[in-house]
N, C-alpha and C positions, 0 to 999 in steps of 0.2 A: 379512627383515632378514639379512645378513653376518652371519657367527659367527666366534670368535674360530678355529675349525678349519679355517673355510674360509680365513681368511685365514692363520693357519699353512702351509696347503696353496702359499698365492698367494707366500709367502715361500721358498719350496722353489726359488725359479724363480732367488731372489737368492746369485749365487755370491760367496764371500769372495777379493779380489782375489789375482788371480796362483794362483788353485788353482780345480782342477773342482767342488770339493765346496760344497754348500751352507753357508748359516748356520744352518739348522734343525740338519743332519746333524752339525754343528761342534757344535751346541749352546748356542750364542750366542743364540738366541731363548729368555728366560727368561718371558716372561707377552705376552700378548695382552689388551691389556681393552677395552669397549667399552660406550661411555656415551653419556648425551645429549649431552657435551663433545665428543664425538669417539669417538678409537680412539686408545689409548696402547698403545706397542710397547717393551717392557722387553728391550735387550739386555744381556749381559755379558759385555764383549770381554777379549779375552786380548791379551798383548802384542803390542801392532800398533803402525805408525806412524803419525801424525797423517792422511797421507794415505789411508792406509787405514783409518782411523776414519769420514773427511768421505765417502771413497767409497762406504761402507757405509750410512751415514744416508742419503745422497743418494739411491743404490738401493731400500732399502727406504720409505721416503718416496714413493716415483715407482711402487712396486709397489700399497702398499696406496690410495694413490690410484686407479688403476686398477682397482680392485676395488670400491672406496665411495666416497661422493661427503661421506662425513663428516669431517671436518679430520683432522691424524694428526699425534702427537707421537712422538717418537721418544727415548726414553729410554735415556742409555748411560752403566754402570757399568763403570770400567778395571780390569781384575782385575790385582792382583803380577804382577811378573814373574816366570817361573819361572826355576831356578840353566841356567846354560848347561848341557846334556847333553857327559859325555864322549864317548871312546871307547865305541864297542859292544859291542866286545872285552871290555875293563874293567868293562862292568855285570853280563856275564854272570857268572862265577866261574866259568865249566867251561872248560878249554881248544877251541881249535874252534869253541866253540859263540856264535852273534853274538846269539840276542835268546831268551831264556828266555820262553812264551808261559803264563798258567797259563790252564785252564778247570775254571769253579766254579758250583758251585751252592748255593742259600742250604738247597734240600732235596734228597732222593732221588727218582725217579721223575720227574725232569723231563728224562729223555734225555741229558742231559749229558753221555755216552761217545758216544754217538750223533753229536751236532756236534763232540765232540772228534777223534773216529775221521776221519769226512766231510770235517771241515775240513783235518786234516795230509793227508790224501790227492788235497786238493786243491792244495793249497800243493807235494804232493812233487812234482805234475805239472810243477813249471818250477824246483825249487827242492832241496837236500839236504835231509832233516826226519825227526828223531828223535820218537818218541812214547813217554814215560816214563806207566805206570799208577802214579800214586801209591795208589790207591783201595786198599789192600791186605787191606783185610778182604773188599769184594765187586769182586774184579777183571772185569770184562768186556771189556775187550781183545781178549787172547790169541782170545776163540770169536770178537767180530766183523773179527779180520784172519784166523781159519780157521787156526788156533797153539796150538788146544788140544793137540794132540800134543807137540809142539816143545819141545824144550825146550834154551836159551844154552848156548854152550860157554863153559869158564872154563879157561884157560891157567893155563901151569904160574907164570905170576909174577900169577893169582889174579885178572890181568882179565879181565871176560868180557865176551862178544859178543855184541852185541842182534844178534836175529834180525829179517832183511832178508826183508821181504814189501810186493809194488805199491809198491815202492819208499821204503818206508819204513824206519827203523832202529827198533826196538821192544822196550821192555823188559818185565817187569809180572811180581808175584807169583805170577798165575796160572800161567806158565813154569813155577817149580820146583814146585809142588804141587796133586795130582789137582784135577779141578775139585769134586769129591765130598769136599774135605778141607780142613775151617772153618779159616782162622787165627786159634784162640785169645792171643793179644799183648796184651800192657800197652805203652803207649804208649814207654817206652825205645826198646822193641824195635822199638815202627814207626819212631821218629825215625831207628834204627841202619841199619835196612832202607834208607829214602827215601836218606840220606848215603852208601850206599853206591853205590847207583844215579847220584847224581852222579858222587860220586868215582870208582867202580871200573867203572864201564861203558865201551867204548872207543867213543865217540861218533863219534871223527874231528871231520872238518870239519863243520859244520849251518850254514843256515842260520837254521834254526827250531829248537828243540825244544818240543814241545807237552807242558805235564803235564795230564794227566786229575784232576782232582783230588778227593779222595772229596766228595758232600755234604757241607754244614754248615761249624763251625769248630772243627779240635782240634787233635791232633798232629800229624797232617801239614800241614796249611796252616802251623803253626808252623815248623816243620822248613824247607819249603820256602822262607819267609821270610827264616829266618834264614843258610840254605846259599849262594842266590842272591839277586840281584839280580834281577828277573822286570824285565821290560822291558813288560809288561802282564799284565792280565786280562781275561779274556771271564766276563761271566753269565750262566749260561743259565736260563731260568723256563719258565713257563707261562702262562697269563693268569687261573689262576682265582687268586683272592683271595689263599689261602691260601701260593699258591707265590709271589706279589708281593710280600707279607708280608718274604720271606725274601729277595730280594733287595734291602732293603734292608741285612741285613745281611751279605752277603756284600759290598757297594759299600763300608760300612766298615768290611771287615776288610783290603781291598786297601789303603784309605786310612790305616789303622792301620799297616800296613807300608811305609807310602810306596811302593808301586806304584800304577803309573797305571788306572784302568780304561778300555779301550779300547772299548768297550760293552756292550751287552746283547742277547742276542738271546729270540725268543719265539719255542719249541716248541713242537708240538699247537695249533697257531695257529689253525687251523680244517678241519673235516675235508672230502674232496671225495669222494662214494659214487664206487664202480669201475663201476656200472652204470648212471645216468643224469647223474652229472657233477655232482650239486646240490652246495651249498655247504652245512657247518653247521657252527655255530660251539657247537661241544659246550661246552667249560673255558672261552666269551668270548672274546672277542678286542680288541686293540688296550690290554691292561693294558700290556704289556712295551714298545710304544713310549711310554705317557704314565709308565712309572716311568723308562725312559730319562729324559725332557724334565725330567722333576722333577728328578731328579739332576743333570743339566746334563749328561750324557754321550750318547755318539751309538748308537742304534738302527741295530743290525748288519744287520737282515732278520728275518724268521720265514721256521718253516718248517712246512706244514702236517703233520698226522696221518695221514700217507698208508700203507698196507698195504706198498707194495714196499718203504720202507725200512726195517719191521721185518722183512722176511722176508729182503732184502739182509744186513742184520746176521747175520742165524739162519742163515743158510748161512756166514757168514765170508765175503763177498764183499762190501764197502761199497757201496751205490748209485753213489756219485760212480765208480766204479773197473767195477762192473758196469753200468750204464752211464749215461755222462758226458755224454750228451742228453737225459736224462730230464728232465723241470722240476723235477722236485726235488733235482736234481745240481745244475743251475742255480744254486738256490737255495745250495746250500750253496760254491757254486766262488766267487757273488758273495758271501756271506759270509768268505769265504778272504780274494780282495782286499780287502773293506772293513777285514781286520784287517792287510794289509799295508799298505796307506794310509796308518791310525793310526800304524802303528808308524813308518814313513818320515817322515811329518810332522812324530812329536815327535822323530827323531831329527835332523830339519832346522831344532828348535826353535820350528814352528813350532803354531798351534793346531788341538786336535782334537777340542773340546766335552766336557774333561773339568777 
């Protein structure tokens, strides 16, 4: 008998008109059921026009037919329309800078500098991209772009100059102090730290800038909120239990601050041995695209638990940059775009399964 995943699967194939991306990826497919009645298909469209409503049903209708020979209703709830999107410019708050990117995690130890680092490095390959460490108590920046030494110059009128590495512009705590030396801070001091780094950093021109942002939710995600305008967020997890847990609340601390969440991605996804190639799936797999689909937002990629990326990092030379053929550069270049997508789509007002 058909299951509601495989038919998930068979809906993959259905694009939302006038764009490449699917309706799964959009997020528009909210439930699959399946019954002795049939097969009822729950979507929940974003503002579309009537023609692109009827297309959508028509499509989907003609898919799952194709798949079961059981009757198929097609269920469509219109969602609000969202406020027309300004200027670019004007959401960001930083001069220069066009889409403020945050990356978040609900916990620690789910790699989230890792996809932060991999991803601006992907993105600097076509594109300007600043990468601010907000994470200031446990910075890891600085050692995975090889900038533990390094440390900004600050001009005599006090701004200073993120240091340029694989072509990124880069700021982070770790800079001014040994890596051997704790930042003991009460939360003022981070808030004062983070605003300055907007304010007094000479960013230039960006297309991007990426914040790192520490685990969990405190002063900095506060900070960050209330400084900028963030243009999105990425989540990053894990699949075992405990770190899915947490990405729920990191999906509503984005939605508490009115930014969009532009998806979710799933790290240590599964492991592949370096000496006979087998597949394990250590922390489970497939948590972080059904907490995507629950939330209504789009599944970025996973990427697996692989050795060269942690040893890429520990030298200071990111995989995507050491090297940019590897399938797990792959992985991380196609999560690059899938976050350019997002950001282009709602900036064209149009939907992006969030």
């Amino acid at each position: 008998m058909t299951t509601p995943h495989e038919l998930l699967e068979v809906l993959k194939q259905v694009k939302y008109p006038g764009f490449s991306r699917d309706i799964v990826s959009f997020g528009i497919v909210r439930d699959i059921q399946i019954g002795s009645h049939g097969v009822t298909v729950d979507l929940a469209m974003p503002t579309a026009s009537d023609d692109a409503v009827t297309q959508i049903r028509r499509d989907v209708e003609a898919a799952i037919a194709g798949a079961t020979d059981l009757p198929v209703e097609v269920s469509i709830e219109r969602a609000p329309p969202r406020p027309a999107p300004g200027p670019r410019t004007a959401r960001t708050g930083i001069p220069g800078v066009r889409s403020v990117v945050a990356i978040a995690s609900g916990k620690g130890g789910v790699g989230k500098s890792t996809v932060a680092v991999n991803v601006a490095c992907a993105l600097a390959q076509r594109h300007a991209v600043g990468l601010l460490d907000a994470d200031v108590y446990g910075p890891s920046v600085p050692m995975m772009l090889g900038l533990d030494e390094e440390r900004p110059q600050v001009r005599p009128d006090r701004r200073i100059v993120p240091i340029e590495k694989f072509g990124l512009r880069a700021i982070s705590m770790g800079m001014f102090v040994g890596e051997r030396t704790p930042v003991i801070w009460r939360g003022p001091m981070v808030t004062k730290l983070i605003t300055e780094f907007f304010r007094n950093v000479e960013w230039g021109e960006l297309e991007y800038l990426i914040l790192d942002l520490p685990p969990g939710t405190g002063d900095a995600q506060l900070t960050v909120a209330q400084q900028v305008p963030l243009a999105g967020g990425v989540i990053v997890t894990t699949p075992q239990d405990v770190a899915l847990l947490d990405v729920k609340r990191g999906i509503t601390m984005f939605q508490q601050v009115n930014a969009t969440v532009l998806g979710v991605v799933e790290n240590m996804s599964f492991h592949i041995c370096s000496g006979c190639g087998a597949r394990a799936e250590i922390f489970g797999h497939g948590g972080g695209e059904q907490m995507a689909r629950q939330f209504g937002v789009p599944f970025l990629g996973a990427i697996p638990l692989v050795r060269d990326i942690r040893a890429a990092g520990d030298r200071g030379v990111p995989i995507v940059v050491a090297d940019p053929q590897h399938p797990q550069s792959r992985a991380f270049i196609e999560i690059a775009g899938a976050v350019e997508t997002q950001l282009e789509e709602r900036a064209a007002g149009m939907p992006s399964g969030g």
